[in-house]
C-alpha positions as CSV (number, residue, x, y, z in Angstrom):
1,X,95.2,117.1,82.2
2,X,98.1,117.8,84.9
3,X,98.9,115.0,87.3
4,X,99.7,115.6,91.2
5,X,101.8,114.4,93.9
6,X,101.4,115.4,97.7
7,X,104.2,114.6,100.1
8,X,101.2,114.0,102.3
9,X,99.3,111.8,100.5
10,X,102.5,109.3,100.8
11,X,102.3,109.4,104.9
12,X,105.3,111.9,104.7
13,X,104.9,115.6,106.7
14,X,105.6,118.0,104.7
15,X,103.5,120.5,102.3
16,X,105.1,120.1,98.9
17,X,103.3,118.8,95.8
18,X,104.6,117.6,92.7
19,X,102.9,119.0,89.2
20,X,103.4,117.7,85.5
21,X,101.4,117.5,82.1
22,X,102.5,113.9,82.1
23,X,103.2,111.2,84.7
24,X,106.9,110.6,84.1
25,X,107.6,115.1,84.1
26,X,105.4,114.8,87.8
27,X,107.6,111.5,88.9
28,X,111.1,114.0,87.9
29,X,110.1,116.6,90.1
30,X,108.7,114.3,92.5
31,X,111.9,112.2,93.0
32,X,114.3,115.1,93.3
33,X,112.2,116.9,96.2
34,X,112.3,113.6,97.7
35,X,116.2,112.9,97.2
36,X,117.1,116.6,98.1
37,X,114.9,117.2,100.9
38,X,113.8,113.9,102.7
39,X,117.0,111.7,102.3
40,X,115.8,108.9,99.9
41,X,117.9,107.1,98.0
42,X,117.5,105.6,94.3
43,X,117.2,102.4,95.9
44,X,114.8,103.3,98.0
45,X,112.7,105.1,96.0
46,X,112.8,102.4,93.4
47,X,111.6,100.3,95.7
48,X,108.6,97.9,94.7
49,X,107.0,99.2,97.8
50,X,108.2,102.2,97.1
51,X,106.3,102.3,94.0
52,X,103.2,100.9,95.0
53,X,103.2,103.9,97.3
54,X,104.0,107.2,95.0
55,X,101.3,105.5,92.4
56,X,98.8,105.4,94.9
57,X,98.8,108.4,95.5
58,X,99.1,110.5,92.3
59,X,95.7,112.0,91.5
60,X,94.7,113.5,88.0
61,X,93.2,116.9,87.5
C-alpha cells in the first residue's frame, strides 16, 4: 500500500506529490518539499491546524 500527498489537495498551488510505503516515510518527504519550497516553518507545520490539514488529505493506494 503506498500513501500520497498532493500539494493541491492542501489548498496550496503547486503540482508536487508526496509518496511513501508508510505514513511517517510520505510525512518526511512531505515536510521537506514544504520547508524547502513554500516557506513553512516547523512551527507552522506542526501546527494543530496544520495537522488536521496534511491528514486530511493523504489518500491510500
Amino acid at each position: 500500500m503506498t500513501y500520497k500527498l498532493a500539494c493541491k489537495d492542501t489548498g496550496v498551488s503547486c503540482p508536487f506529490v508526496a509518496q511513501g510505503e508508510t505514513i511517517d516515510e510520505m510525512m518526511e518527504v512531505a515536510v521537506k518539499h514544504a520547508k524547502e519550497e513554500h516557506g513553512y516553518t516547523d512551527e507552522q507545520i506542526n501546527d494543530p491546524e496544520t495537522q488536521k490539514m496534511i491528514k486530511a488529505a493523504i489518500k491510500q493506494e
